[in-house]
N, C-alpha and C positions, 0 to 999 in steps of 0.2 A: 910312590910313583910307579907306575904299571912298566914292564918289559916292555922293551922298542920290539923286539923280532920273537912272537912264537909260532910255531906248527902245529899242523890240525893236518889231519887226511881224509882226504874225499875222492871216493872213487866215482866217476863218472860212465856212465853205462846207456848207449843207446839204445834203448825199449824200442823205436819206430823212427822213420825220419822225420816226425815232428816233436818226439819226447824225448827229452834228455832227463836221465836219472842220477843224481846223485846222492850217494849213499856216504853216510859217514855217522860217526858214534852220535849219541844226543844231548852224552854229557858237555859242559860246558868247556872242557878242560883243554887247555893250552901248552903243548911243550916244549921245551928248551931246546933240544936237539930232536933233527928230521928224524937220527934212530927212533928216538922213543919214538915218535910222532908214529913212524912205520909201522910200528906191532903194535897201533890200531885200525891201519887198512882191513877192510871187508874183501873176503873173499868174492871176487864179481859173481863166480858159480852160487853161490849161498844166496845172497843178495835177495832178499823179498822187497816186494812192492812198497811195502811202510818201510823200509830202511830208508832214511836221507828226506829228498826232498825233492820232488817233479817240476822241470822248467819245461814248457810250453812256446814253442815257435809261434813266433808272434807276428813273421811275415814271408813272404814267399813260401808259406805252408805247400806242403804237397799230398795228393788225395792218397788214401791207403785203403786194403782190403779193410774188410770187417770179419773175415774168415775168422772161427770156423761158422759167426751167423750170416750167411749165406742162403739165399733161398726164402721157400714161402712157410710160414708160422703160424699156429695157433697164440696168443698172446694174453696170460693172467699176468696181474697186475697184481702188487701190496704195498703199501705204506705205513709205517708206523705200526705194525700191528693190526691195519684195518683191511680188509679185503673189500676189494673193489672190482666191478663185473659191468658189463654193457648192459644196454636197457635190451630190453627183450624185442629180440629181430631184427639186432644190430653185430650182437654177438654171433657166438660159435659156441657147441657142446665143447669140449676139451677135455679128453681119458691121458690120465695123467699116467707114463709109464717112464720109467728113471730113465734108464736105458735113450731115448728119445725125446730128452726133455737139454734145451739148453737153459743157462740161467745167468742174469744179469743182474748188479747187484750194483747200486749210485748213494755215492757217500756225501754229506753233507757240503763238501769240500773238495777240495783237487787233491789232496792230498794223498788218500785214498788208505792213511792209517788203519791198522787193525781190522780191512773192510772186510766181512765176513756176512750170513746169510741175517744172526741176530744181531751185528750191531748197521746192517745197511737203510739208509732213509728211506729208500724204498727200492723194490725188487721187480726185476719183470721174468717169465718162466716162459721163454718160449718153446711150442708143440709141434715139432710136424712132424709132418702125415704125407700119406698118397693119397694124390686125387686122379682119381679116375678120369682114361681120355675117351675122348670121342672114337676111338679108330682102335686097331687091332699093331701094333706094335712090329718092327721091322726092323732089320740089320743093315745098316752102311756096309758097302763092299770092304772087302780090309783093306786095299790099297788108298782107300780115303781114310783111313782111321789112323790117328797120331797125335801129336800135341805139336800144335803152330804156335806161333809170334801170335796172330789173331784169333785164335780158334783151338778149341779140341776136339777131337771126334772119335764119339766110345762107340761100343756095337748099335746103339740105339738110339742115341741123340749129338748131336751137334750144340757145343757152348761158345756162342762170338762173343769174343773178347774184344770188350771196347776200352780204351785206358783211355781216355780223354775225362775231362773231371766231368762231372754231369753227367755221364752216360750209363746208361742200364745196358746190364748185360743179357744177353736173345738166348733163349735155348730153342732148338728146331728139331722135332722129333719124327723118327722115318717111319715115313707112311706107307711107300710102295716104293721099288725100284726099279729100274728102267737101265739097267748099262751102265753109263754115265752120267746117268740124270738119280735125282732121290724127290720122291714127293713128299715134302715135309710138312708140319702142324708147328709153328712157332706162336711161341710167348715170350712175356718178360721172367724173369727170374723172382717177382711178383706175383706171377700167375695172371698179367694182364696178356689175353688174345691179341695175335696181330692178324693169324689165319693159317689157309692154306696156300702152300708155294710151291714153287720146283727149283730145284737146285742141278746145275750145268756145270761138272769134274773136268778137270783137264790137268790128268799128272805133266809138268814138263821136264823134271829130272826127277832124284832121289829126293830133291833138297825144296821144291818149289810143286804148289797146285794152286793151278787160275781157277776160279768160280764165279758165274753168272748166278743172280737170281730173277726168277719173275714177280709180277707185282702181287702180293698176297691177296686171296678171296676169302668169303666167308665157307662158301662151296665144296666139297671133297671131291673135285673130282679131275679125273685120270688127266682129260686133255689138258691140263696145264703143262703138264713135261709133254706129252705127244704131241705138242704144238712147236714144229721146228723150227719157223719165221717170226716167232718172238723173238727170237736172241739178237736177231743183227745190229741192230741199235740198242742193245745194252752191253753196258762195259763190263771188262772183266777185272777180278779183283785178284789181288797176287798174296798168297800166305805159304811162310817158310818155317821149316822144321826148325824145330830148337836145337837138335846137333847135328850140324850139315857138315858134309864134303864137298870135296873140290871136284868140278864137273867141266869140262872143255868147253874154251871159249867160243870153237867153232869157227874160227881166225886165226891166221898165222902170218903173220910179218912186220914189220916196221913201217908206219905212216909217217913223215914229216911234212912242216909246210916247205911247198917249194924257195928258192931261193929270189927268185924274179918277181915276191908276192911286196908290194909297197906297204909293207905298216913293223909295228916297234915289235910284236911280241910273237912268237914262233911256239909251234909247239912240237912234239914225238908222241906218236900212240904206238906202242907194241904191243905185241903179243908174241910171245919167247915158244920156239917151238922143242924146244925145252921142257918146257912149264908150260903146258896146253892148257890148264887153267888160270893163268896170269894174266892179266893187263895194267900197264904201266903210262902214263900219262906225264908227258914233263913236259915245264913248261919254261921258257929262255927266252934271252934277248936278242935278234933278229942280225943285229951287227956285230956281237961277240960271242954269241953262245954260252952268254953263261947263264947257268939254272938257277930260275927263283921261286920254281913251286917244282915239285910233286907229288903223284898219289898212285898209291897201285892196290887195285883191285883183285879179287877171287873171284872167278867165276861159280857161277850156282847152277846155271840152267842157260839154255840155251837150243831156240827153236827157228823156225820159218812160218812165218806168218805170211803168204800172198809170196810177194816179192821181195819180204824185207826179214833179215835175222835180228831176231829179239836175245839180247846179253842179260842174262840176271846176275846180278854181283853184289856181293859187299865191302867194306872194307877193315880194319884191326879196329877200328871201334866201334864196329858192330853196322856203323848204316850202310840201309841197301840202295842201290841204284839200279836201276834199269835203261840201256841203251840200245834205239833200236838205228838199225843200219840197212843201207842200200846201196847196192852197186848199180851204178847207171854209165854209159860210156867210160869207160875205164876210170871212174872215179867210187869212191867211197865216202856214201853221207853219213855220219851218224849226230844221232840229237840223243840226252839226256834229260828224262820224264819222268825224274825221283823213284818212285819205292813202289810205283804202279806200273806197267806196259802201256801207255798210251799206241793206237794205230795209226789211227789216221793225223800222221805228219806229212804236209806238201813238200817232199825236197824239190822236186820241179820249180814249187812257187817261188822257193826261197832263193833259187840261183840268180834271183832277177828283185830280189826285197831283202836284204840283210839286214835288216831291223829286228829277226830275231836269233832265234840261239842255236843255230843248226850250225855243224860242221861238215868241211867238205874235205876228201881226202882225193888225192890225185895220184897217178901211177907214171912214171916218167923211165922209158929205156930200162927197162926192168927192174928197176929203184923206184920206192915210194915216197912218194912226197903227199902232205899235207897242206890245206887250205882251211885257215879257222876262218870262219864266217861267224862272229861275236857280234848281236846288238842291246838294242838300248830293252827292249819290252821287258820291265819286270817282273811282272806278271804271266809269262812263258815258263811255268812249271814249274817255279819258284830256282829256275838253277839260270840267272842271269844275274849279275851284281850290279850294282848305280856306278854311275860314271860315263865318261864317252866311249864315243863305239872303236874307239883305238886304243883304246885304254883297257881293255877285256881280261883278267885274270883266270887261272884257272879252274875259278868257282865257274865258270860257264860250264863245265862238263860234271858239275857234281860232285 
């Protein structure tokens, strides 16, 4: 009759967020007490790839680099001992140099036992190289060079970073520069052309730069950035440094809604003149004041666009919001427009449609009071919630 209770040890070790590895001896052996069992855990540092056994996420996978194969490749092929090559005018020469060669090695199995270059089912050897550009090479300003949320930018080329599953990552290489403008030559990280373009800088703090681009041609030439009436109708695109500070919000005081406003939910926006990069958002119930949400903000950046100040902020877990504001008879509107700067908001239109997600902040005897103006469209920036338009939480503000 077999033992009701033995131990085994298995170390469990995350390779990727879709591979879980566990590692444990292969003999078959079962032991009486967790000690023994102990002093055969695998040290996780030791830990090779054939130790244990590889579980595979099998839903809500999520996409991952391929780093360090990255980029564009020469690619031999072998299986079995047989070498295999394109028909001729399909392939590529390929000068095989160690130093510059990556190598990928597929086991008959998932397993990935003992996988090595002689026991692999077949192998691919990837080669690259430099390919020669059309144009003579150029420096990005330094004040554009850093490492964003969406973007990198070394002396001589530009990498957007797309993280959506499916998306190829752009590289945009500087052709000429202009001030604030770069005439760039973009492709895919393939080596597929998309052309020539101009790209439009705009540092707004330490922490934050807006970019415009124009529509890419096949053509090298200069008038794409000297062309200053292309921009107005296109949008700008917001990317933030990976280690930001705190930058003033460019506001100072306590909003509330007034007290004379008919509905159930009240809100406070401040801004602590204290903590000139804070904002603080609470949100309460109208006849007792008691709090049932809030959220406080870090300011990033913060500018004047026309007649309206644009707030860049995030919050302790990381997401960014952008709020932009206007003072109009002594009141203050602000709307939030997610993790881009939207401009063109109607507060005018809105004091007369509150169907959508604009707020209105009022000034009363030298105390401020607020007016949330919360509606139904959810489709308004994606920062409106379902429900009635009385019923408004304070996911309206992001």
């Amino acid at each position: 009759m077999g033992r009701p209770i033995c131990f085994r040890c298995l170390t469990p070790i995350l390779l990727s967020q879709n591979v879980l590895q566990l590692a444990h001896q292969y003999e078959e052996n079962c032991y009486e007490t967790e000690k023994e069992a102990r002093m055969t855990c695998f040290d996780s540092t030791l830990v090779t790839i054939s130790d244990g056994a590889l579980l595979f996420r099998t839903s809500d996978e999520q996409a991952a680099s391929c780093s360090p194969m990255d980029g564009r490749f020469d690619v031999s092929y072998r299986m079995n001992d047989a070498a295999l090559s394109c028909e001729s005018g399909e392939g590529t020469t390929i000068v095989i140099e160690e130093t510059n060669v990556r190598k990928l090695y597929f086991a008959n199995d998932s397993s990935c036992s003992s996988l090595s270059m002689k026991t692999a089912f077949d192998s691919y050897y990837f080669h690259s190289g430099t390919i020669a550009k059309p144009f003579a090479p150029c420096s990005f300003p330094i004040w554009m060079q850093g490492e964003f949320d969406s973007m990198k930018v070394s002396s001589n080329e530009l990498q957007y970073l797309q993280h959506h599953v499916g998306a190829v990552p752009l590289i945009s290489h500087c052709v000429k520069t202009f001030e604030d403008r770069v005439m760039v030559f973009s492709e895919t990280k393939c080596g597929e052309p998309l052309g020539y373009h101009c790209l439009l800088f705009n540092a707004r703090s330490q922490n934050l730069i807006e970019f415009k681009t124009s529509v890419p041609t096949d053509k090298s030439n200069t008038s794409i950035c000297t062309n200053s009436t292309q921009w107005d109708n296109i949008p700008w695109f917001s990317s933030v440094v990976l280690n930001t500070s705190p930058y003033p919000c460019g506001i100072v005081g306590t909003f509330s809604t007034p007290k004379t406003l008919d509905q159930d939910y009240c809100y406070d926006l401040i801004f602590n003149c204290n903590e000139p990069s804070k904002m603080d958002i609470l949100a309460y119930h109208c006849n007792d004041g008691i709090i049932f949400d809030s959220k406080s903000y870090t300011c990033l950046a913060s500018w004047k666009h026309d007649d309206r100040l644009l707030i860049y902020t995030n919050r302790e877990n990381e997401e960014q919001e952008c709020f932009v504001t206007h003072f109009q008879d002594g009141k203050l509107f602000v709307a939030a427009t997610g993790d881009q700067c939207e401009r063109n908001i109607d507060f005018a239109k809105n004091q007369e449609n509150v169907s959508k997600a604009y707020n209105e902040i009022k000034k009363t005897n030298n105390k401020t009071s607020r007016i949330a103006r919360v509606g139904s469209e959810s489709n308004n920036h994606n920062n409106v919630s379902e429900g009635n338009d009385n019923t408004r939480t304070l996911s309206s503000f992001g």
